[in-house]
C-alpha positions in Angstrom: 128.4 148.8 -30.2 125.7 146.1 -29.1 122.2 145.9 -29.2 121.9 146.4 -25.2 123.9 149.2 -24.8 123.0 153.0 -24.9 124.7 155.3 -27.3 123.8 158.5 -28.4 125.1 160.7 -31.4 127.5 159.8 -34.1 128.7 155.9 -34.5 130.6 153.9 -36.4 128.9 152.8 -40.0 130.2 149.2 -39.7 129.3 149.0 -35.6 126.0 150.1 -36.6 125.4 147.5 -39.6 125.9 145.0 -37.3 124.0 146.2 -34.6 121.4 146.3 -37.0 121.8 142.6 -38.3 121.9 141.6 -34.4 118.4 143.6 -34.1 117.2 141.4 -37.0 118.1 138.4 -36.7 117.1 138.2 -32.4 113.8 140.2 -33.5 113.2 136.4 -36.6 113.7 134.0 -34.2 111.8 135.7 -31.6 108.7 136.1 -34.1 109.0 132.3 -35.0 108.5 131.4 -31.4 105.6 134.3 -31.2 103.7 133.2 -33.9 102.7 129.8 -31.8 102.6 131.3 -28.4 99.0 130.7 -26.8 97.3 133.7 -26.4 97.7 133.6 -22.8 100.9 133.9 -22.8 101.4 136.7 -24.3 98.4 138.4 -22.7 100.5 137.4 -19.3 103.6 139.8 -20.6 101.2 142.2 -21.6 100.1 142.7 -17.8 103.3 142.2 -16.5 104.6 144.5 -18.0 101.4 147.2 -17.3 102.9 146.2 -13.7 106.0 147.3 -14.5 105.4 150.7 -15.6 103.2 151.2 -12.7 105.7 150.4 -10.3 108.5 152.1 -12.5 106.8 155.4 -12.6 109.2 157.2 -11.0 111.9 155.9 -13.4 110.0 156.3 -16.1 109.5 160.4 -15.2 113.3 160.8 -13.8 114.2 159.3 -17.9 111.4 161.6 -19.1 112.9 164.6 -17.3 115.8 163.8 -18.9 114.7 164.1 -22.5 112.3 167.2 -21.3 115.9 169.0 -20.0 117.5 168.1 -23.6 114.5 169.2 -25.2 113.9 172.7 -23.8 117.8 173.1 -24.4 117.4 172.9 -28.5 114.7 174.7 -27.9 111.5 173.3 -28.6 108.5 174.5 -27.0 104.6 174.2 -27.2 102.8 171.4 -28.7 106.1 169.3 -29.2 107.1 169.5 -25.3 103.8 168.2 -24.6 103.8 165.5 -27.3 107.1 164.4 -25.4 106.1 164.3 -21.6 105.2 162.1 -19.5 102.9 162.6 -16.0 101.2 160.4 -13.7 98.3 159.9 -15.6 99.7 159.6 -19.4 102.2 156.5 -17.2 99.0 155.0 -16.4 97.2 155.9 -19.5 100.2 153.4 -21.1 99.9 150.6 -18.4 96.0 150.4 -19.1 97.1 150.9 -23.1 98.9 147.5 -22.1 95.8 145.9 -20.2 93.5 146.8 -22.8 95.5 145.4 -25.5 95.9 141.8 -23.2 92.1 142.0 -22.7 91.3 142.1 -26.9 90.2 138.9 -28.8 93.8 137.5 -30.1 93.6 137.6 -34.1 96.2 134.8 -34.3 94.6 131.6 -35.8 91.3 132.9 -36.4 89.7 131.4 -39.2 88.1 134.7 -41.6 86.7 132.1 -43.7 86.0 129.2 -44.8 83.8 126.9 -47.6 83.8 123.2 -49.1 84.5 122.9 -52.7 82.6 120.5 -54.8 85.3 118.2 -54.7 85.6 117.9 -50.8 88.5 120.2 -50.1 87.6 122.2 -47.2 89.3 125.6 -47.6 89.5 128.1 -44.5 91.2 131.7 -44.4 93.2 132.2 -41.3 94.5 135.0 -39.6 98.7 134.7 -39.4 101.5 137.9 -37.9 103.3 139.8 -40.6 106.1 139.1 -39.1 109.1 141.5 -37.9 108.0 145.1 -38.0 110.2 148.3 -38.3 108.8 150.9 -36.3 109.8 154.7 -36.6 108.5 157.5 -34.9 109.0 160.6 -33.4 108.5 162.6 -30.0 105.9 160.5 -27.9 107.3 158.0 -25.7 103.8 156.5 -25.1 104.4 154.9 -28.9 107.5 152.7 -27.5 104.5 150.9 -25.2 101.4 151.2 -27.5 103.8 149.3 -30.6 105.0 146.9 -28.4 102.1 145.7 -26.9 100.2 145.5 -30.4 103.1 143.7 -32.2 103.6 141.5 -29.1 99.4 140.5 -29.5 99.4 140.1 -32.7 102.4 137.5 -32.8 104.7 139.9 -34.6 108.0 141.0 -32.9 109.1 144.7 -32.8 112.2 146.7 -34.0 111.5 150.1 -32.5 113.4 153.6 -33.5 111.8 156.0 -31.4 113.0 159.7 -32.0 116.6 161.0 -30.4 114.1 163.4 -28.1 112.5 160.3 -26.1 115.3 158.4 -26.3 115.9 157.4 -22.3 111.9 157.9 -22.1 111.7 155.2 -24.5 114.4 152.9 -23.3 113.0 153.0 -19.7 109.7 151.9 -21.3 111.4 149.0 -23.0 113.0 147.8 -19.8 109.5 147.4 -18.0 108.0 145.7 -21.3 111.3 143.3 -21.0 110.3 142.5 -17.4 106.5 142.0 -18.6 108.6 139.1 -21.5 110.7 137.6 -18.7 107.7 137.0 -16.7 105.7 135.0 -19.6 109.0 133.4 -20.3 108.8 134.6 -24.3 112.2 136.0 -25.9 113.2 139.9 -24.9 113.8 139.8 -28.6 110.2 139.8 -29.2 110.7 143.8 -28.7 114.0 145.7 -29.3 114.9 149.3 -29.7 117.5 150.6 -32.0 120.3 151.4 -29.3 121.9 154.8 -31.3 119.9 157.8 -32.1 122.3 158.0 -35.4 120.3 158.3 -38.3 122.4 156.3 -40.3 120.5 153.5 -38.4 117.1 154.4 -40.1 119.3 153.6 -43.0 119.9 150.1 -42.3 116.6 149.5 -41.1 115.1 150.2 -44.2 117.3 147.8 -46.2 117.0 145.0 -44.8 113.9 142.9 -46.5 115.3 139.6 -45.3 115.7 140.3 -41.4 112.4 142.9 -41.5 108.7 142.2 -43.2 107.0 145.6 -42.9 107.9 149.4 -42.0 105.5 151.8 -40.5 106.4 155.1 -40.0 105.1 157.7 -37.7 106.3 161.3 -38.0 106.3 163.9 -39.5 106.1 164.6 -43.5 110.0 164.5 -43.8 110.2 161.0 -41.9 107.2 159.7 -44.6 109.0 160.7 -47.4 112.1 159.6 -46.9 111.1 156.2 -45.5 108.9 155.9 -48.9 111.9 157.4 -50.8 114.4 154.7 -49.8 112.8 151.7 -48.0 113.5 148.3 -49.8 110.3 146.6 -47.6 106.8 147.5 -48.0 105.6 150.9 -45.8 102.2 151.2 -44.1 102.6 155.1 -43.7 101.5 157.0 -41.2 101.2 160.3 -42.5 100.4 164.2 -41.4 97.5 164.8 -40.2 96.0 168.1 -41.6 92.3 167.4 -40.5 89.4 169.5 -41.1 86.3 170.2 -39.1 83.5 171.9 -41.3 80.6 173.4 -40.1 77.7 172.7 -42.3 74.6 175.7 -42.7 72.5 173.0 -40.4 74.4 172.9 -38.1 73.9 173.1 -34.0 75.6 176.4 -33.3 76.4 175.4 -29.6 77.8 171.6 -30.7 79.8 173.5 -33.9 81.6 175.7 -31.0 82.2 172.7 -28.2 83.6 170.5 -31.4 85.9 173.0 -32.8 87.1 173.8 -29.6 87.6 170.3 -28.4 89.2 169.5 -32.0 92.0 171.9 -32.0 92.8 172.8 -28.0 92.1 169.4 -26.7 95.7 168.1 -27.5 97.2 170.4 -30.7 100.2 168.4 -30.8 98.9 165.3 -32.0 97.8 164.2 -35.7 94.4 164.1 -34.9 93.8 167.3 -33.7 91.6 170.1 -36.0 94.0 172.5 -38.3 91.8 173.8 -40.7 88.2 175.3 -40.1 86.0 175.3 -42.6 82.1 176.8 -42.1 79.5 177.4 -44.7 79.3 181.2 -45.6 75.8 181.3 -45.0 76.3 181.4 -41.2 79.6 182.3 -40.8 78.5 185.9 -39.1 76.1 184.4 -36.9 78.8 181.1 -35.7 82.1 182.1 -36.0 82.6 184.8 -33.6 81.6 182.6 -30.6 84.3 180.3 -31.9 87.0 182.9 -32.7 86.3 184.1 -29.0 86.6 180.6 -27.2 89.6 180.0 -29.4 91.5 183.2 -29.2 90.5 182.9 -25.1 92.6 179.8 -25.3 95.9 181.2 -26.9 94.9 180.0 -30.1 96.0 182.1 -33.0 93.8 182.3 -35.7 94.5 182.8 -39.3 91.7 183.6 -41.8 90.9 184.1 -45.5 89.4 187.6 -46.3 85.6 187.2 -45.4 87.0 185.7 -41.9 89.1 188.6 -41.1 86.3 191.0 -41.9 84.7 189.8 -38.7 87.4 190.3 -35.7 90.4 192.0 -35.9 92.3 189.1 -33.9 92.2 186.9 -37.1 95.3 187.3 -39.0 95.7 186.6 -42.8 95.8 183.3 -44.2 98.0 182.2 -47.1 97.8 179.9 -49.3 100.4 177.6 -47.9 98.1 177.4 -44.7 95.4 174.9 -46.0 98.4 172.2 -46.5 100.1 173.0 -43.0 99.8 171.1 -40.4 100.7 173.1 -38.0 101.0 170.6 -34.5 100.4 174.2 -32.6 97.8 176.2 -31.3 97.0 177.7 -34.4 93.9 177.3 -37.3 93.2 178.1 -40.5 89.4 179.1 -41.5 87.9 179.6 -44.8 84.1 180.2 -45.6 82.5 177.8 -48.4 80.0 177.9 -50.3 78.2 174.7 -49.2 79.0 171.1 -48.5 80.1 170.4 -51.8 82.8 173.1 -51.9 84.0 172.1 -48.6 84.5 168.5 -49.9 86.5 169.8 -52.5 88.7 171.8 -50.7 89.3 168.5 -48.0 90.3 166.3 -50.7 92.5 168.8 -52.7 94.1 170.2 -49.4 93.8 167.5 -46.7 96.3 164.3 -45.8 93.7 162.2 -46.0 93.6 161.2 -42.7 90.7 162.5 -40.4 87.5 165.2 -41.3 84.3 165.6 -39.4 81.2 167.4 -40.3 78.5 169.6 -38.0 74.8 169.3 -39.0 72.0 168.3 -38.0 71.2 167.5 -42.0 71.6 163.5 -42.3 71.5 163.9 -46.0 74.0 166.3 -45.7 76.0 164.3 -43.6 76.0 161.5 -45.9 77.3 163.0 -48.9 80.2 164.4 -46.9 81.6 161.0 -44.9 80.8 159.0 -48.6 82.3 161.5 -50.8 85.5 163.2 -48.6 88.9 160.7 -49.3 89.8 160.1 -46.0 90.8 157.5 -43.6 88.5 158.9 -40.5 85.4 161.2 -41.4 83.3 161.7 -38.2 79.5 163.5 -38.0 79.0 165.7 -34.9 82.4 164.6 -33.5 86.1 165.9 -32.6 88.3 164.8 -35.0 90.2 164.0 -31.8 88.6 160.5 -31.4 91.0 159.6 -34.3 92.3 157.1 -32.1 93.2 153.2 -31.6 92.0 153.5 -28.2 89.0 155.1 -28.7 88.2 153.1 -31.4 87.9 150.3 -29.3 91.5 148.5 -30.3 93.5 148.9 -27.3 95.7 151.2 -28.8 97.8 151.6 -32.4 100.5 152.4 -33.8 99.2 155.2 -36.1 96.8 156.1 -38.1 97.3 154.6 -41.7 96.4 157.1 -44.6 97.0 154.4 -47.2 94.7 152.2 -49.4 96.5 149.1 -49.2 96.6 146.4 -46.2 95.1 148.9 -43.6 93.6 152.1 -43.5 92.8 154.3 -40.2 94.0 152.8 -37.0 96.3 150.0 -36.9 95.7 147.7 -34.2 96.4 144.3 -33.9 94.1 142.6 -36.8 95.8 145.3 -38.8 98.9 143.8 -38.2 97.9 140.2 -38.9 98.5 139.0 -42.7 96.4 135.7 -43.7 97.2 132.1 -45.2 94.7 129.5 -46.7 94.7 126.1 -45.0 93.5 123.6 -47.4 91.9 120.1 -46.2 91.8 117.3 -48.3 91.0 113.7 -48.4 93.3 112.2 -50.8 92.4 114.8 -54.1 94.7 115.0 -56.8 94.0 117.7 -59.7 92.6 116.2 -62.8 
């Protein structure tokens, strides 16, 4: 097995080692070569390759279809099928993904800081790639484009191993962000894909600190664990996302419902969207059932602690093991609180510290709950959907980090830019 050629299922240990080390060691000297490259350049492969995927469209769909068939086959349905297809408009939403991310100030070289010491060295704090970054992720074929677009701007080359489901989605993806490389003239190595869907390659990939700089993972919570459990190179983790929308006793009864609604139906399938409800008990009678309505109008099924249920029949029971889930589907989770305070503890006990938004029209109240609630994202009066790169104003990303160190919320390409001190002197020697 090479790295250019497709293979599916079971391979060899030893072919896939090597295919590995191949990966690697094209992927170094590509990022060598990246981390000089003028940002036009690469802001020239970026477009190009936006072209491509607009011209490949049909390609791109005919792969998709391909994985869709597969998909429906094992059986999955619901929020996962749509996390996997493409359309026309999610193949242009990645081509403008691309255009957005050429359009961004290049962090390369950008000098963070800088001061004089009082004995004439002039110190400055510049912005440098991290380097060759593992990328693992599941489902959405749109990632393939969004990681190797930010990994290309920020002067960091790519290893991507997208999930078995997308893989021709994700390999037609790759060919049209090769074509955008050829174009600019920069290395094809700048962006690879692992060519097997084995996970045995997952393995390799996560032990080999002197061919890869950083892993980031995006998946689901078996994916995060075992890529903490046994990678041998430091993780930026992309973790669940069981986010929380809680309606506050101050809250604008008419925003509360649009939110919620917007939060959990807009997209289910995706790690920003609403799983738990929680509403202040104080109101509950007077909000909720305009909620539950819209919601249960939707096909969303609704699962409730006892004061919930006591107001619609259509609200099923809610077990404990609900206000960890993350459930990807149309389905939430309510529970009544006793105020902001209880809310906030239930958030940080129960949450994946990833995105939470409040409803009121209390500032005060407001405050206490984005200082206090542990989370990467916390929103006022606003979908948790919105937990987004894009949206954010950063092109795209390659997930939401729900970390502390390096980089926290979306990662976008400063967050994938390290630093170095440059240090200017005039002949200084240390006494």
């Amino acid at each position: 097995m090479n790295a250019g050629t497709e293979t599916v299922g079971q391979t060899d240990a030893n072919a896939i080692h090597d295919a590995m080390v191949t990966l690697g060691q094209a992927a170094r000297a590509a990022m060598q070569e990246l981390a000089t490259v003028p940002a036009e350049t690469k802001n020239k492969a970026l477009r190009e390759a936006a072209k491509a995927i607009r011209a490949s469209k049909e390609a791109l769909l005919a792969a998709n279809a391909k994985d869709m068939a597969a998909a429906e086959a094992n059986g999955t349905q619901g929020a996962m099928l749509d996390r996997l297809m493409l359309n026309d408009d999610r193949v242009e939403a990645m081509a403008k993904g691309l255009e957005d991310i050429a359009a961004l100030e290049d962090p390369v070289g950008s000098v963070m800081a800088e001061w004089d010491r009082p004995n004439g060295l002039r110190i400055q704090r510049v912005r440098v790639p991290l380097g060759v970054i593992g990328i693992i992720y599941e489902s959405r074929p749109n990632v393939t484009a969004d990681a190797g677009g930010l990994c290309l701007k920020s002067g960091n080359a790519a290893i991507l191993r997208g999930g078995s489901e997308s893989f021709h989605s994700s390999r037609a993806i790759l060919d049209c962000l090769h074509q955008g490389l050829r174009m600019a003239n920069l290395p094809t190595g700048a962006i690879q894909i692992v060519p097997t869907t084995d996970r045995a390659a997952v393995g390799e990939m996560l032990t080999m600190p002197d061919l890869i700089d950083i892993i980031v993972p995006r998946g689901g919570k078996g994916l995060i664990e075992r890529v903490q459990a046994e990678s041998r190179i430091p993780v930026i983790a992309h973790l669940d996302g069981n986010c929380h929308v809680y309606i506050d006793r101050a809250a604008s009864s008419d925003k509360a419902a649009d939110i919620v609604f917007n939060a959990k139906m807009r997209r289910p399938g995706i790690c920003g969207a609403a799983e738990s409800l929680l509403i202040d008990r104080s109101i509950a009678e007077s909000v909720l059932p305009t909620i539950v309505e819209r919601l249960s109008e939707a096909g969303c099924e609704i699962r409730g602690d006892a004061a919930t249920q006591a107001l619609d029949s259509r609200i099923a029971a809610a077990s404990e093991e609900d206000w960890d889930t993350e459930y990807l589907d149309a389905i939430i989770s309510v529970k009544q609180v006793d105020g902001v305070d209880a809310a906030v503890d239930h958030i940080n006990r129960h949450g994946s510290h990833h995105t939470d938004s409040i409803v009121t029209e209390d500032e005060g109240t407001a405050e206490k709950f984005l200082s206090r609630v542990d989370s990467a994202i916390v929103l006022h009066n606003a979908s948790t959907q919105f937990a987004d790169g894009g949206e954010f104003g950063m092109g795209a990303e390659i997930g939401i980090s729900t970390g502390r160190l390096h980089a926290r919320g979306p990662v976008g390409v400063e967050q994938l830019t390290t630093f170095k001190y440059v240090v200017r002197g005039n002949g200084q020697v240390r006494p």
